[in-house]
C-alpha positions as CSV (number, residue, x, y, z in Angstrom):
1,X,74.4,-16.5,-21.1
2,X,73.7,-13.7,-18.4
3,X,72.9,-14.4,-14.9
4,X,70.0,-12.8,-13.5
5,X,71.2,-10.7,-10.7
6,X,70.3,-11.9,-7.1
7,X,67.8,-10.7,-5.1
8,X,68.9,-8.7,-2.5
9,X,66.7,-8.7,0.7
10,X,66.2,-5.3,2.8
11,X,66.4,-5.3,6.5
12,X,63.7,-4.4,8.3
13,X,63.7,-2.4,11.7
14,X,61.6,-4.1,14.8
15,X,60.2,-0.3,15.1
16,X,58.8,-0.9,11.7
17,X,56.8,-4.5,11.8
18,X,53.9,-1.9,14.1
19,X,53.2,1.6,13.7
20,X,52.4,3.5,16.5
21,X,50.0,6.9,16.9
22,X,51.7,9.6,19.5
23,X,49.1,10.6,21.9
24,X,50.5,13.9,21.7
25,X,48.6,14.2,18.0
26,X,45.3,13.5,19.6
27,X,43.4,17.7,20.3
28,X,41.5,16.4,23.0
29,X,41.9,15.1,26.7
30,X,38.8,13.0,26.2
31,X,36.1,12.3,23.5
32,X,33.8,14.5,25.6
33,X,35.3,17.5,24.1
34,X,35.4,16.5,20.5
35,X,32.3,17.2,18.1
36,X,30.0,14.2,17.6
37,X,30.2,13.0,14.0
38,X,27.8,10.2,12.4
39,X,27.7,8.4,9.4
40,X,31.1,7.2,7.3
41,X,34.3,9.3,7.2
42,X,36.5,9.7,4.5
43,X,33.8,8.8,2.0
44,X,34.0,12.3,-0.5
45,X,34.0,9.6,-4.1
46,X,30.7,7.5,-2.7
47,X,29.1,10.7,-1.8
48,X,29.6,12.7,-4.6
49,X,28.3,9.8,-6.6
50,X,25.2,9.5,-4.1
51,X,24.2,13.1,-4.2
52,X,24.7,13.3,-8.2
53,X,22.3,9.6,-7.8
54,X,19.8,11.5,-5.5
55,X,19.3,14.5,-7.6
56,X,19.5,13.9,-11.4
57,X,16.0,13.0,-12.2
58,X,17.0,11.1,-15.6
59,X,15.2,7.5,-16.3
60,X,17.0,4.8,-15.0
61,X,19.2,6.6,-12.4
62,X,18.8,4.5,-9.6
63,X,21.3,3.7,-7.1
64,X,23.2,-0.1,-5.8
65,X,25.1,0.4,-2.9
66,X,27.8,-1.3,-1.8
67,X,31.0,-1.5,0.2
68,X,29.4,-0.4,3.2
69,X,29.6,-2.3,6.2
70,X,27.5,-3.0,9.2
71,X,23.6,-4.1,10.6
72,X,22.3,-1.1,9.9
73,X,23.7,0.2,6.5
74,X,19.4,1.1,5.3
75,X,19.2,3.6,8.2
76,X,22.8,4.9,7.4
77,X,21.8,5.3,4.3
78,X,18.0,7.1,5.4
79,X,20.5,9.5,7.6
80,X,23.0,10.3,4.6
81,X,20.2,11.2,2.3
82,X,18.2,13.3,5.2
83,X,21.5,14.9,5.1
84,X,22.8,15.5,2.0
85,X,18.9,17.4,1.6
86,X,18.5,16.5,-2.3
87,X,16.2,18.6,-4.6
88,X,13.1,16.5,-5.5
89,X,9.7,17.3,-6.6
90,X,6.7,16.4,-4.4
91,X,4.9,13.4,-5.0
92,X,0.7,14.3,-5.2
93,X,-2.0,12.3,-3.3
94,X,-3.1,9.6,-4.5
95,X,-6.6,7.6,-4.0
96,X,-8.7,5.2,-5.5
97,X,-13.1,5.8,-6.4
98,X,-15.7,3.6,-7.9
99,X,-16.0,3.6,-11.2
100,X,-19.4,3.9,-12.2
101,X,-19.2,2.1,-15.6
102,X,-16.6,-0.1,-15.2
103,X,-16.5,-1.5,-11.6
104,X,-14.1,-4.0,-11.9
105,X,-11.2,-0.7,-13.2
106,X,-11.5,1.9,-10.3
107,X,-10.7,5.1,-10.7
108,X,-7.3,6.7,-9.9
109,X,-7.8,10.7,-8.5
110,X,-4.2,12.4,-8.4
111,X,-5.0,15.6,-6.1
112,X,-2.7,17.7,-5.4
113,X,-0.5,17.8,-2.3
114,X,-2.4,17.5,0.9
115,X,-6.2,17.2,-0.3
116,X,-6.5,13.4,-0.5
117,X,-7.9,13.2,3.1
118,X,-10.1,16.3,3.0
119,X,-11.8,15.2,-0.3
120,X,-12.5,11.9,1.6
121,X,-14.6,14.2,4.3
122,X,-15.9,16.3,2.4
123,X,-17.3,13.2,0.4
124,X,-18.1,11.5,3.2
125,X,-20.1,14.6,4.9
126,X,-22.0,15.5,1.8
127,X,-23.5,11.9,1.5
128,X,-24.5,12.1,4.8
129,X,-26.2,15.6,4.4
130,X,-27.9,13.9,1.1
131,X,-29.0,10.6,3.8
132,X,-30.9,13.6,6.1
133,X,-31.9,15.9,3.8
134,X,-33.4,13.8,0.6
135,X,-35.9,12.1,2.8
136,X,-37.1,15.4,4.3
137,X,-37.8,16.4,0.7
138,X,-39.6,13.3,0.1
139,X,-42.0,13.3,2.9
140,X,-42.6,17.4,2.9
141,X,-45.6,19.0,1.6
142,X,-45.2,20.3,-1.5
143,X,-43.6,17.5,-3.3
144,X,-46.6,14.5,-1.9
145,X,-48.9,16.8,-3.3
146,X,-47.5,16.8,-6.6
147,X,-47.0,13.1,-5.9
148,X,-50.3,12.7,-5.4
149,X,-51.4,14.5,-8.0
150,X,-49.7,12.5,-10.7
151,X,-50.9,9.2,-8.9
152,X,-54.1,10.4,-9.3
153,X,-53.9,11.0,-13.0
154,X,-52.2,7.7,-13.8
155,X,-55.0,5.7,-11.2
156,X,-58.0,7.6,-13.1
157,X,-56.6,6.6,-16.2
158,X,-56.3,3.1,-15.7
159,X,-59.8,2.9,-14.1
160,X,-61.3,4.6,-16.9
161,X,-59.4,1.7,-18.9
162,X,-60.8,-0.9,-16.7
163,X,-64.4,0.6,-16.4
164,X,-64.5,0.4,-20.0
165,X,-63.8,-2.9,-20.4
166,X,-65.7,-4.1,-17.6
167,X,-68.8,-2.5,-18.9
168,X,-68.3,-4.2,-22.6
169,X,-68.0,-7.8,-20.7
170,X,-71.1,-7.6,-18.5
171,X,-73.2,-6.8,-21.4
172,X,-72.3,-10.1,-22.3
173,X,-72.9,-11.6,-18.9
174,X,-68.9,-11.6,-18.0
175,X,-67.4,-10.3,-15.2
176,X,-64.2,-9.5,-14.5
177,X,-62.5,-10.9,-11.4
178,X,-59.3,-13.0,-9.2
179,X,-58.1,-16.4,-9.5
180,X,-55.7,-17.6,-7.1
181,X,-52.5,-18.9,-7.8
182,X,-51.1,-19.9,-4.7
183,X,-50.3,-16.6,-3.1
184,X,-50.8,-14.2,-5.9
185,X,-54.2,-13.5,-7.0
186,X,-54.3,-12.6,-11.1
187,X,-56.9,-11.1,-12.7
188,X,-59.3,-13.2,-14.5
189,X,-62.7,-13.3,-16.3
190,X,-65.5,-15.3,-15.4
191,X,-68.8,-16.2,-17.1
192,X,-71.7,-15.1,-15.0
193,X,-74.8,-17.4,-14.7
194,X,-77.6,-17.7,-12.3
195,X,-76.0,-14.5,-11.2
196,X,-73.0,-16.5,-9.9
197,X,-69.1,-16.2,-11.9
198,X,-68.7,-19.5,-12.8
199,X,-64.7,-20.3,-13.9
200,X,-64.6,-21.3,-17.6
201,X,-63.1,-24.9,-16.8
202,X,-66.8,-25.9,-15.4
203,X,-68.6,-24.7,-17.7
204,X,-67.7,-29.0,-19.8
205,X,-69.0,-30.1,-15.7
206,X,-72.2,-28.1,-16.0
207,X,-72.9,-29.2,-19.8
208,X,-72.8,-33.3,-18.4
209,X,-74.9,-32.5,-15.3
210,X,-77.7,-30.9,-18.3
211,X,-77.7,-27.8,-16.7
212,X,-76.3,-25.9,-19.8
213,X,-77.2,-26.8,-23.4
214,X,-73.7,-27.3,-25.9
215,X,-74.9,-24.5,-28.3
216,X,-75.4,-22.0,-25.0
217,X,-71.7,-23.3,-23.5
218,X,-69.8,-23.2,-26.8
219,X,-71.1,-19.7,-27.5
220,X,-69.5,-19.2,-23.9
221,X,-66.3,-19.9,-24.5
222,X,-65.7,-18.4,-27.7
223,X,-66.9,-14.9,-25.8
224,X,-64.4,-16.1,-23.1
225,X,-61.6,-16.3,-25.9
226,X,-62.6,-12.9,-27.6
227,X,-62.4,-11.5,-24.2
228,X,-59.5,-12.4,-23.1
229,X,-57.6,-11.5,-26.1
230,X,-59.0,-7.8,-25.8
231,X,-58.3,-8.1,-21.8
232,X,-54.7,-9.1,-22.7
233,X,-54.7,-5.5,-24.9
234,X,-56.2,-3.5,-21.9
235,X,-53.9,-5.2,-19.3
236,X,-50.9,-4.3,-21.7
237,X,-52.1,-1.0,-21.6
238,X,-52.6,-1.3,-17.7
239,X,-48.6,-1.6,-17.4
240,X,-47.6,1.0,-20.0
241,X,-49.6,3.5,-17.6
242,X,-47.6,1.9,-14.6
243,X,-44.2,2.3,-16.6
244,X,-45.0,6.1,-17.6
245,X,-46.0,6.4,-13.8
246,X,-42.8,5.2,-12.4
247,X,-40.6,7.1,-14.7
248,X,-43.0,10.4,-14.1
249,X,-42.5,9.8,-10.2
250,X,-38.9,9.1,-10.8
251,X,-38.4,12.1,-12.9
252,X,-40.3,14.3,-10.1
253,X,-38.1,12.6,-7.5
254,X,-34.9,13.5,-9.7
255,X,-36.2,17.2,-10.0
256,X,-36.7,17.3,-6.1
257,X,-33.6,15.9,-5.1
258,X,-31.1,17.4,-7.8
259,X,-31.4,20.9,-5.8
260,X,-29.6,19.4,-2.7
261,X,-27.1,17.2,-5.4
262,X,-26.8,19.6,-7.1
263,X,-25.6,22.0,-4.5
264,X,-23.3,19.3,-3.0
265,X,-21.5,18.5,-6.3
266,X,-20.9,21.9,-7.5
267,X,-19.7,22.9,-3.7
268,X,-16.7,20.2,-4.5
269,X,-16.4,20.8,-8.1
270,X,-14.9,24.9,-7.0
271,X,-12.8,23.2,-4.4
272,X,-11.4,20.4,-6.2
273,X,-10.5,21.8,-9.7
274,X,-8.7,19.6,-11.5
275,X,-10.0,17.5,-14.2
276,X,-10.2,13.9,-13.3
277,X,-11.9,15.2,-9.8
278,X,-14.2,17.3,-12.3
279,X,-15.6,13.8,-14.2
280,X,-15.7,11.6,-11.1
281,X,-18.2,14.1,-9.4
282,X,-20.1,14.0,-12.5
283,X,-20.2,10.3,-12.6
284,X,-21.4,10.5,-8.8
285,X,-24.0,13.2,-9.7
286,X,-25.8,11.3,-12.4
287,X,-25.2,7.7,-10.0
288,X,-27.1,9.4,-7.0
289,X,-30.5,10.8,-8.9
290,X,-30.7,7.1,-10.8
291,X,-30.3,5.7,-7.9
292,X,-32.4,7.4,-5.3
293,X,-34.3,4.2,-3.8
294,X,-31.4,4.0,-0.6
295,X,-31.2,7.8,0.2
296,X,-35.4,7.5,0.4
297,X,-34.8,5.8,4.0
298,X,-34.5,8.0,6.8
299,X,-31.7,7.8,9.1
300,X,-32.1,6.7,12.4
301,X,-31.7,9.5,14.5
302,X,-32.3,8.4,17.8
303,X,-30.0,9.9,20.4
304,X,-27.3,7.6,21.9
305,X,-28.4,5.6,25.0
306,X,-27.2,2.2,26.8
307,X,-27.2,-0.4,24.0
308,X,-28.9,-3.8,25.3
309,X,-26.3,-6.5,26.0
310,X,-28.1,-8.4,23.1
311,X,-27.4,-6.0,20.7
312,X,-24.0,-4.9,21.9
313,X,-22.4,-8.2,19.7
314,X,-20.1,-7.3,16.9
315,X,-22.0,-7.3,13.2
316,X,-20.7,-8.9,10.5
317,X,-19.5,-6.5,7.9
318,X,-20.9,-6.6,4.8
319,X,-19.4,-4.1,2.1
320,X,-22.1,-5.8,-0.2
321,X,-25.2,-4.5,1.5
322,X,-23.8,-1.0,2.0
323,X,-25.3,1.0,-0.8
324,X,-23.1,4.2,0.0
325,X,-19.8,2.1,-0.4
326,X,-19.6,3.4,-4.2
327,X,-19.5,6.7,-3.6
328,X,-16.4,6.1,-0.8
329,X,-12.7,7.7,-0.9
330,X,-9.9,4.6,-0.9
331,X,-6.8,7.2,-0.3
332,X,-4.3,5.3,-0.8
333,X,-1.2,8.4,-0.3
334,X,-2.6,11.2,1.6
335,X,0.1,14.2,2.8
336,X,0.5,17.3,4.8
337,X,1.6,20.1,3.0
338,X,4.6,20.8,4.8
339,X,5.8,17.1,4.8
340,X,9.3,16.5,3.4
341,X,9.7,14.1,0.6
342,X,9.8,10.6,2.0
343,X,12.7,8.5,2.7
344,X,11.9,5.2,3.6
345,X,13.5,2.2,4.1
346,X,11.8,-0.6,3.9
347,X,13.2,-4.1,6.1
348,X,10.4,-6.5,4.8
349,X,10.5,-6.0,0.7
350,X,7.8,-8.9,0.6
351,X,6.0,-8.1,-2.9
352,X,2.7,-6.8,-0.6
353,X,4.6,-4.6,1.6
354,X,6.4,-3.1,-1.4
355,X,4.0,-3.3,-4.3
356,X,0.5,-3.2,-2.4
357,X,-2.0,-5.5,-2.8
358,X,-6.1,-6.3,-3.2
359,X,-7.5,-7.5,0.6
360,X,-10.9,-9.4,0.7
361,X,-13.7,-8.8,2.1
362,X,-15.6,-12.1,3.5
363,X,-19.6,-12.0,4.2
364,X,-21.7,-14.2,6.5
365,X,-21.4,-17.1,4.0
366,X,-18.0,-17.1,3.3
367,X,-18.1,-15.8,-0.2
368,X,-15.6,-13.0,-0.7
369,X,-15.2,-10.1,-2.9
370,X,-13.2,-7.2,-3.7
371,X,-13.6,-3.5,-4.9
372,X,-11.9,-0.2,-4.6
373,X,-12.0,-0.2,-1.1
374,X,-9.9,-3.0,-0.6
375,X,-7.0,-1.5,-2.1
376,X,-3.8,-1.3,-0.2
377,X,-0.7,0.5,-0.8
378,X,2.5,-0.7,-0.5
379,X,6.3,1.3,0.6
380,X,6.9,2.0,-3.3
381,X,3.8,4.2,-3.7
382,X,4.7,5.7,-0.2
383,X,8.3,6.5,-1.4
384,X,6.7,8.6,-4.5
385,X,8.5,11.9,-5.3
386,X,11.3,10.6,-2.8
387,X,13.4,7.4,-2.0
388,X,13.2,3.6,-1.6
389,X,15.8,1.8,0.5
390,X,15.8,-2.0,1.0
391,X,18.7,-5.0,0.8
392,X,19.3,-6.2,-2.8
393,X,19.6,-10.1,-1.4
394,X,16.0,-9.6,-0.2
395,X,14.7,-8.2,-3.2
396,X,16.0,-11.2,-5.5
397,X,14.9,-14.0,-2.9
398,X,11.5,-12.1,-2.2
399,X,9.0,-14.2,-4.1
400,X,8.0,-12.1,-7.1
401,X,9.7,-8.7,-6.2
402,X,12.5,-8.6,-8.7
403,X,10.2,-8.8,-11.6
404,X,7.7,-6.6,-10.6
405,X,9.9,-4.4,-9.6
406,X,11.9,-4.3,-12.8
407,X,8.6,-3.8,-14.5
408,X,7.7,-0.5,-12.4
409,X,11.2,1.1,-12.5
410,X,11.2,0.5,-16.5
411,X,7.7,1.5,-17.0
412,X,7.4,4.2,-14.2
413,X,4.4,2.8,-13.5
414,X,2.7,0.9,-10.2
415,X,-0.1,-1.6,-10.9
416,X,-1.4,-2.6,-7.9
417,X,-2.4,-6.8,-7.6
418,X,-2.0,-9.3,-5.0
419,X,0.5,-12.8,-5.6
420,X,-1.1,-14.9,-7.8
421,X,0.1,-17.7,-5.6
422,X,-1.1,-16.6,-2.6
423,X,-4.4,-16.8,-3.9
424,X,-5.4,-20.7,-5.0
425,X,-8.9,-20.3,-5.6
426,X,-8.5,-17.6,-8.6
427,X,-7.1,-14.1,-8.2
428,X,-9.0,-10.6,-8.2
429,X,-10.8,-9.4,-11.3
430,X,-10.0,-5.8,-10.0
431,X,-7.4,-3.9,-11.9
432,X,-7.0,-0.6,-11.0
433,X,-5.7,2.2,-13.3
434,X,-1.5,2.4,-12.8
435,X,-0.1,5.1,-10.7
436,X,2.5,7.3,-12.2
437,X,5.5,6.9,-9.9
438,X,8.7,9.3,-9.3
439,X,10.5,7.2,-6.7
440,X,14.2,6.6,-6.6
441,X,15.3,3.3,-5.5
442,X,18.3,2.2,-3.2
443,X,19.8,-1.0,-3.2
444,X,22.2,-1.9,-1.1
445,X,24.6,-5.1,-1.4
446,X,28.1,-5.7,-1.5
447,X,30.4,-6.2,-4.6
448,X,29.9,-10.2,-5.7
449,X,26.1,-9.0,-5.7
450,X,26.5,-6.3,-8.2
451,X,28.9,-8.3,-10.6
452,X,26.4,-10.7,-10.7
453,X,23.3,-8.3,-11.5
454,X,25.5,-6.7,-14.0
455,X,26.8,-10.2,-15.9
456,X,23.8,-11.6,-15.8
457,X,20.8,-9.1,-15.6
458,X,20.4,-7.7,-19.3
459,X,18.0,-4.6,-17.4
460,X,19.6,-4.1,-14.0
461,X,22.2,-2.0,-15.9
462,X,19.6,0.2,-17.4
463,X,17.6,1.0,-14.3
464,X,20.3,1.4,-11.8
465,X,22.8,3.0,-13.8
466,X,24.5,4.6,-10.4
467,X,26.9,3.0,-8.4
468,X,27.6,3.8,-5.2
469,X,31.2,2.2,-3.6
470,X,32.2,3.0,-0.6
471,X,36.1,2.3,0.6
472,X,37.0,0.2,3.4
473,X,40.4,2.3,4.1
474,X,41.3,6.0,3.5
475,X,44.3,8.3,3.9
476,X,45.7,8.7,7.1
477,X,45.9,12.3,8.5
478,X,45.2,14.9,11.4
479,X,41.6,15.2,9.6
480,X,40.9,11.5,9.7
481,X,42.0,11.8,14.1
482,X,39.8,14.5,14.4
483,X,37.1,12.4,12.8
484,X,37.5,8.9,14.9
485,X,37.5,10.9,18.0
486,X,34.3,12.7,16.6
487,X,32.6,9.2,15.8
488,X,33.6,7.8,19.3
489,X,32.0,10.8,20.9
490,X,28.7,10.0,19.3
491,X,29.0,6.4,19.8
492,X,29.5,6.6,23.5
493,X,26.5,9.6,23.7
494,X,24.6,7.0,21.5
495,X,25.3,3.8,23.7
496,X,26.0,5.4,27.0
497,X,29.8,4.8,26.9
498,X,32.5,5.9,29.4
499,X,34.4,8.8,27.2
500,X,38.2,7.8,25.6
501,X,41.3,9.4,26.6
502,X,44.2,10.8,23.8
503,X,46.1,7.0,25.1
504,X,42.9,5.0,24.2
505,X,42.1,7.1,20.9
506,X,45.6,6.6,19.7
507,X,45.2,2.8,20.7
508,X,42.0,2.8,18.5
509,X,43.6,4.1,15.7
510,X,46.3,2.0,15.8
511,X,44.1,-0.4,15.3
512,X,42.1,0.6,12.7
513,X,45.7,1.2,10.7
514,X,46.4,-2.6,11.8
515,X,42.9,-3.7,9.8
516,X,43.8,-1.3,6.7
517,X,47.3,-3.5,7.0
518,X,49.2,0.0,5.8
519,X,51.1,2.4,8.3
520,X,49.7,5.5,5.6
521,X,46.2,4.3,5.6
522,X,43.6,3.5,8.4
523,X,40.0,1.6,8.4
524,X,36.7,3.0,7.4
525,X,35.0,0.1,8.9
526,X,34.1,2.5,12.6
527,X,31.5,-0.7,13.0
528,X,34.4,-3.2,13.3
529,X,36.3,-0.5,15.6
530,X,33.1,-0.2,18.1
531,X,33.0,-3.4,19.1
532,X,36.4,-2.8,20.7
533,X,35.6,0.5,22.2
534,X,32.5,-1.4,23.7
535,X,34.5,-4.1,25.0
536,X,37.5,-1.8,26.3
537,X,34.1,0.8,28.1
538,X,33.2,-2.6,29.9
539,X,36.6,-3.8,31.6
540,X,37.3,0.1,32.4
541,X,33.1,-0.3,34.4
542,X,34.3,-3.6,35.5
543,X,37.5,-2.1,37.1
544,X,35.6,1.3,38.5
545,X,37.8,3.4,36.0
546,X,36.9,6.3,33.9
547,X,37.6,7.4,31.3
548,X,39.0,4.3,29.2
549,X,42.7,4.6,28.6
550,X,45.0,2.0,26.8
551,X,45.4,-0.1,29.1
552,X,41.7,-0.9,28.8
553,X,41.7,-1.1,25.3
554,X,44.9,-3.8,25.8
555,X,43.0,-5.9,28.0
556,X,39.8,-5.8,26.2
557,X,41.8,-6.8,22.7
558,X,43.7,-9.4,24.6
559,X,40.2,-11.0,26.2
560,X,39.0,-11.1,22.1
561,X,41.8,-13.2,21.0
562,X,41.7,-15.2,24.3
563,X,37.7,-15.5,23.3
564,X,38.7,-16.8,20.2
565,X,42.0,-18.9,19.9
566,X,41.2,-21.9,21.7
567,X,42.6,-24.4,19.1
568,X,45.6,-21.9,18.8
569,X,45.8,-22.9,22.6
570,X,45.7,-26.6,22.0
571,X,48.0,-26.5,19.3
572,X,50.8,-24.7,21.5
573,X,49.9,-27.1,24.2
574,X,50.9,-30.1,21.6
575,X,54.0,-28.5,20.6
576,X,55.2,-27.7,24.3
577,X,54.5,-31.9,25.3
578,X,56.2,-32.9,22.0
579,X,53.1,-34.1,20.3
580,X,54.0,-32.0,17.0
581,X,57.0,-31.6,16.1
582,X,58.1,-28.2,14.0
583,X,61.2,-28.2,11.3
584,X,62.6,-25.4,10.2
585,X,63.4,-24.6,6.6
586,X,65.9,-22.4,5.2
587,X,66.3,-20.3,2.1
588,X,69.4,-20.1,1.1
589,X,70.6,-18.8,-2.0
590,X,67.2,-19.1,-3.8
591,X,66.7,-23.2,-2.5
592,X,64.5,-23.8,0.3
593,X,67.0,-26.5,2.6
């Protein structure tokens, strides 16, 4: 039977167990002539895959960061992408009208960039020209003289009607008068005798007190019941004329005002041009001349002056009892044309910041309600035709985010509605019409959290089908020197540090080789390495020095371990008394002994 061979140990060196960094490799007496660098170095794999994330515009190419270390890995992230300067297509702005048919579905307007906000004025202005102007037309000349002349018709017509009828009664010795019924006095007809209208229900009183044979009274009432039946006819005809009235005033009133509507609709129509701006004004043409009763008030145009201490109180807001709320602009996304597609990252995904959500509006009693001013938008409609940054631990513990946001990524759609749970008394009737969204999101997390969206999470894999890793170590080289200097250069111009000398740069790298754990590799980690050049900058200020050398960086290393290695202490304590005692085992030939 053959032996295994044994295993033969190789020496190794003391010059070995460390490796050291020659000062002599480091270009630069201090950091203060190297070029400031920021973000991660050594990092070509994550950002090729980042930019190739950013850019290609395919369904479900959304990006999960990870490997990065750090407190502020979102804004390292913001900074890579306002970097890297991807190709994207501008979002539009986006707001939300009344919708005249539907109120409880408002109307989504997509303008294009940078017109959001002046549609709102322009809206805003022309309703208020229409508030000073459609009274003026109201009260001018010519149109109370056509008024007046169609009053006048309608008023002769029905007297003529009346006159008629009154004539036909008295013949009969009727008359026609008022009964009061409690504060309203109706028409009636009355029985005249002795020259005096007597009311039909005295007419039984006057038969008993003989003053009015039963022959002579029921002849009476069955003229009263003839005449009321043909009254009841010439009443009916009363209010037709009345109805025909009121729609001939109205229709005047329409003609008058539709030059000045008219005017103001058409004015937007040529400047907004596309189509879904093109209905609404429509919509908001025919809404203002049915509903002309509000703009018939003139405006108070008294001039400013010192407002009574009385009446200087807030008022209680009433979006209810403000009849030109309909016709307002909700914009939701408004731009400048020269603004940048948006990179935002946002710390707080709650599901209102990020979604949006319906606010309420309370009146004097309490009693709340919603329309399309009360929308609000959330960071994902704000990131449209750009990127969304956030934590991937807050989006799965954020109540509600996940889903909805799986929803809009799938759907590329954003539906705008508050938590359910947040509102116990019933939620919003309101839905608004979805928003088309182009928005690239960014998780970031580290590598447990993706293996578990990716086992468990049958859609994660189809709507962020990017990965981003980046290393913790990389090659090390001249390159990679050049680069640590160039980071501690920005650090300390950042954070107001003392500038490193080639003794203390060398030190740091040494380190970071001594957290890679291999003499050809060196950290990527510059977060864990600036917590060391911070704590080196403050024993060199403590001791007057500048700039920090290695010798500062030894004495601020050996104050960490001290900081930390206090049961290391103990333990050495016990072993130097004799409290613990140590026995040392040997390997020899394969047996420990």
């Amino acid at each position: 039977m053959a032996t295994k061979p044994a295993i033969r140990f190789t020496e190794l060196p003391p010059e070995k167990l460390r490796w050291r960094c020659d000062p002599a490799r480091i270009p630069y007496e201090t950091t203060a002539q190297a070029e400031p660098i920021e973000g991660p170095v050594g990092q070509d794999r994550a950002l090729r895959a980042l930019r190739m994330g950013l850019e290609l515009a395919a369904p479900g190419y959304n990006i999960f960061v990870c490997g990065l270390s750090g407190t502020s890995r979102g804004g390292m992230i913001q900074r890579l992408i306002e970097q890297l300067q991807p190709r994207t297509e501008s979002g539009p702005d986006r707001c939300y009208v009344n919708n005249f048919k539907n109120p409880d579905r408002p109307r989504l307007l997509t303008l294009p960039r940078g017109q959001a906000n002046n549609f709102r004025k322009d809206m805003q202005s022309g309703i208020d020209f229409l508030r000073r102007r459609i009274p003026q037309v109201f009260e001018g000349e010519p149109f109370q003289r056509q008024k007046g002349r169609i009053v006048d018709r309608y008023t002769l017509r029905e007297k003529e009607l009346m006159d008629d009828f009154t004539r036909r009664i008295a013949r009969e010795q009727f008359a026609l008068g008022h009964m009061q019924v409690g504060a309203v006095a109706l028409p009636e007809i009355f029985p005249v005798l002795d020259g005096q209208m007597v009311p039909i229900e005295d007419i039984p009183k006057l038969v008993q007190e003989g003053k009015l044979e039963n022959i002579a009274a029921e002849e009476l009432e069955r003229k009263y019941e003839q005449f009321r039946q043909e009254f009841t006819v010439v009443y009916r005809k009363t209010l037709t004329l009345s109805r025909e009235l009121a729609s001939e005033l109205s229709y005047l009133e329409q003609e008058a005002a539709s030059v000045l509507v008219d005017g103001f609709i058409e004015e937007l129509k040529e400047k907004y041009t596309a189509t879904n701006v093109a209905e609404y004004l429509e919509e908001v043409r025919h809404n203002i001349l049915d509903n002309l009763d509000p703009l018939k008030e003139r405006e108070d145009e008294e001039e400013p002056g010192p407002v009574p201490p009385s009446e200087a109180l807030p008022k209680t807001s009433n979006p209810e009892r403000d009849p030109f709320r309909v016709y307002g602009v909700n914009v939701l996304l408004g731009h400048n044309e020269q603004d940048a597609s948006p990179v935002i990252f946002e710390t707080t995904p709650t599901h209102a910041n990020l979604f949006g959500t319906i606010q309420r509006s309370y009146d004097s009693r309490g009693v709340w309600s919603s329309d399309f001013m009360d929308l609000r938008a959330g960071s994902m409609l704000r990131a449209d035709g750009g990127f969304l940054i956030m934590y991937a631990l807050d989006a799965l513990t954020e109540m509600g985010v996940w889903r909805t946001l799986k929803r809009t990524l799938n759907h590329a759609k954003l539906e705008i509605q508050p938590m359910e749970l947040l509102f116990p008394f019933g939620a919003s009737a309101l839905k608004p019409e979805p928003i088309d969204l182009t928005v690239k999101v960014i998780l970031i997390g580290d590598r447990n959290l993706y293996e578990v969206f990716y086992a468990h999470e049958e859609e994660f894999k189809k709507i962020f089908k990017v990965r981003v890793e980046f290393d913790e170590e990389m090659e090390m080289s001249d390159d990679v020197i050049r680069q640590y200097s160039g980071q501690l250069h920005k650090l300390c111009e950042d954070e107001g540090l003392c500038p490193f000398d080639r003794t203390a740069v060398a030190g740091m790298i040494e380190y970071g080789v001594r957290l890679a754990g291999r003499r050809n590799k060196v950290t990527s980690r510059f977060v864990d390495l600036a917590d060391l050049a911070r704590e080196a900058c403050y024993v060199a200020r403590q001791a007057g020095e500048s700039p920090v050398t290695a010798a500062h960086l030894r004495i601020a290393r050996e104050a960490r371990t001290e900081r930390h290695n206090l049961i290391e202490t103990k333990i050495r304590e016990m072993i130097a008394e004799g409290t613990l005692h140590l026995f040392r085992a040997i390997l020899l030939r394969g047996r420990w002994r």
